[in-house]
C-alpha positions as CSV (number, residue, x, y, z in Angstrom):
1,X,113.6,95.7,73.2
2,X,114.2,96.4,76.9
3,X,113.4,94.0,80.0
4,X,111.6,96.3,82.7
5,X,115.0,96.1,84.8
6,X,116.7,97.7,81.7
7,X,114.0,100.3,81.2
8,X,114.3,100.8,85.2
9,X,118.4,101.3,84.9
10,X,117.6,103.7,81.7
11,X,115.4,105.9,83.3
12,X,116.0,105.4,87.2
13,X,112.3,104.3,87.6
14,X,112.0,101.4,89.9
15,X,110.8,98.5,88.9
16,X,107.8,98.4,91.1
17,X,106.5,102.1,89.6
18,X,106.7,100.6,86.2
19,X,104.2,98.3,87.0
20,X,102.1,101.3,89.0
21,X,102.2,103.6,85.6
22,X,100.9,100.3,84.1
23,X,98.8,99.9,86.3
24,X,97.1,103.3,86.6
25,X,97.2,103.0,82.6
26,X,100.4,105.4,81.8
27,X,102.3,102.6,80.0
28,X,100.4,100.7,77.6
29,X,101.0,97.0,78.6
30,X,103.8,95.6,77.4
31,X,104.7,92.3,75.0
32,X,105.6,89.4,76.4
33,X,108.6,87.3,75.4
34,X,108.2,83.6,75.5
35,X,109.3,82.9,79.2
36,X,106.5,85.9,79.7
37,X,109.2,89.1,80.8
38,X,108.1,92.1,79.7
39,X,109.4,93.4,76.6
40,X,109.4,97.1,76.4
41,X,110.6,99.2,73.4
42,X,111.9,102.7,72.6
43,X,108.0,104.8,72.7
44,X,107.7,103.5,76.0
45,X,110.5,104.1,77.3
46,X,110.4,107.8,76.7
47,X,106.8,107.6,78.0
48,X,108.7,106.5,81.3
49,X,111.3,109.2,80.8
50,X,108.4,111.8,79.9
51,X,106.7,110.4,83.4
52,X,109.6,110.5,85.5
53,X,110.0,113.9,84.8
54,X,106.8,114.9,84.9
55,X,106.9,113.8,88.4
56,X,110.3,114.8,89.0
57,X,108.3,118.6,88.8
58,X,105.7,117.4,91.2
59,X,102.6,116.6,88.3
60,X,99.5,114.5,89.5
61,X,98.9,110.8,87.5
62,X,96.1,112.7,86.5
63,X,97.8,115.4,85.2
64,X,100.3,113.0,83.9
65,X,97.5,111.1,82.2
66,X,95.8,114.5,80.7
67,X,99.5,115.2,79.3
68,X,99.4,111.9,77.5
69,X,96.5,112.3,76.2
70,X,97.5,115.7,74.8
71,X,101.2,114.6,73.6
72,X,99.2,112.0,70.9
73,X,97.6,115.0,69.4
74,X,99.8,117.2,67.9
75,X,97.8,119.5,66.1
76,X,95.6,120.5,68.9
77,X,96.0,123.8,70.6
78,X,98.7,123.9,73.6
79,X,96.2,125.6,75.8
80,X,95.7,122.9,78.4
81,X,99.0,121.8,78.9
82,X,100.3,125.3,80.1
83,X,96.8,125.1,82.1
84,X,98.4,122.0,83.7
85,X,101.7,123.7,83.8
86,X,100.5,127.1,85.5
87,X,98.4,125.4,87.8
88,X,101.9,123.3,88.9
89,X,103.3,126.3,89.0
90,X,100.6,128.1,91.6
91,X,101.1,124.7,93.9
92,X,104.9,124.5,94.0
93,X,104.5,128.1,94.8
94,X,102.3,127.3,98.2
95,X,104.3,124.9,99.1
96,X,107.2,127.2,99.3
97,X,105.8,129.9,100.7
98,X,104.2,127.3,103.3
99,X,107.9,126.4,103.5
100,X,108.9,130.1,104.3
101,X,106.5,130.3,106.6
102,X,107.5,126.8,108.6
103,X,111.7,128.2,108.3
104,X,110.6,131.1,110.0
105,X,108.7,129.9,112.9
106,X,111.3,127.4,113.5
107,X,114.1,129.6,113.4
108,X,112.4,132.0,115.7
109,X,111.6,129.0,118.1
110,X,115.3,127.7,117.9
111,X,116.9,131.1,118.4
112,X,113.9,131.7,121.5
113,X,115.2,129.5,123.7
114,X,117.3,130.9,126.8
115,X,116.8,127.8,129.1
116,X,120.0,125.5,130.2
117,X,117.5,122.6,131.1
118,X,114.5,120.4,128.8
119,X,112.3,121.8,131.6
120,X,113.2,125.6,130.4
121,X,113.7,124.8,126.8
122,X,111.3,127.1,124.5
123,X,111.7,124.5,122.2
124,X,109.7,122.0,124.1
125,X,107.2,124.8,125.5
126,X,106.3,125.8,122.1
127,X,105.8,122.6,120.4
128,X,103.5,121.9,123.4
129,X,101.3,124.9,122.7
130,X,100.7,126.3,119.6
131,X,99.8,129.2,120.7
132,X,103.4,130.3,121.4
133,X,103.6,130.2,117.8
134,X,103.9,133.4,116.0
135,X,100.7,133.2,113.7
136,X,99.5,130.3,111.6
137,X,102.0,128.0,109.3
C-alpha cells in the first residue's frame, strides 16, 4: 500500500492532483488506514501513471475518463480510443501550426526593427497595432 505522498514521488503527480483525479472521479477513492491517510495500492497507481501520461500528451479529463472507461473493457473494439487519439493528434497539430505562425510573425517583427530609440522601435509600433502584423496568428 502507498500513502498519496508515495504514489506522488512514484509517479511525479502532486499531491494536490491526486485529490483533483479523485475528485473529478479518475481514482476511485481510496482506503483509509486507521489514523484516516489514504492508502492507495498498485491498480491505482498505474491509473495515476496511465493519467499522468495521458496528460503528459495533452488528453482532456474527459477524454481521460472515456479512456478509463474503455481500458476496463477489453474485448470491446479499439475504435474509440484511436477516435480519441486522432482527434489529439488534429489539436496538437493546430497548436503547432498556430505556433508556426506566432514564430514567424515574431521573428519578422524582431528582425523589422531599424530604430536606435523605444520611440522608433518596430517592436513597440507593431505590438501597438495589429495591423502592422503580417496576416492573422
Amino acid at each position: 500500500m502507498y500513502s498519496i505522498g508515495d504514489l506522488s514521488r512514484r509517479t511525479g503527480v502532486k499531491v494536490p492532483t491526486i485529490r483533483y483525479y479523485e475528485q473529478m472521479g479518475l481514482l476511485e477513492a481510496p482506503e483509509r488506514s486507521e489514523g484516516n491517510q489514504r492508502r492507495f495500492g498498485r491498480p491505482e497507481l498505474e491509473r495515476l501513471a496511465f493519467i499522468r501520461h495521458a496528460r503528459d500528451l495533452g488528453l482532456t479529463i474527459d477524454s481521460i475518463r472515456q479512456l478509463i472507461d474503455l481500458s476496463g473493457h477489453p474485448d470491446r473494439p479499439c475504435g474509440d480510443a484511436d477516435r480519441i487519439a486522432k482527434e489529439q493528434l488534429g489539436a496538437v497539430r493546430e497548436r503547432m501550426a498556430r505556433l508556426r505562425r506566432l514564430e514567424k510573425e515574431l521573428e519578422r517583427i524582431a528582425t523589422c526593427c531599424t530604430g536606435e530609440t523605444v520611440g522608433d522601435c518596430y517592436v513597440i509600433r507593431a505590438l501597438s497595432d495589429h495591423a502592422l502584423c503580417d496576416g492573422d496568428h
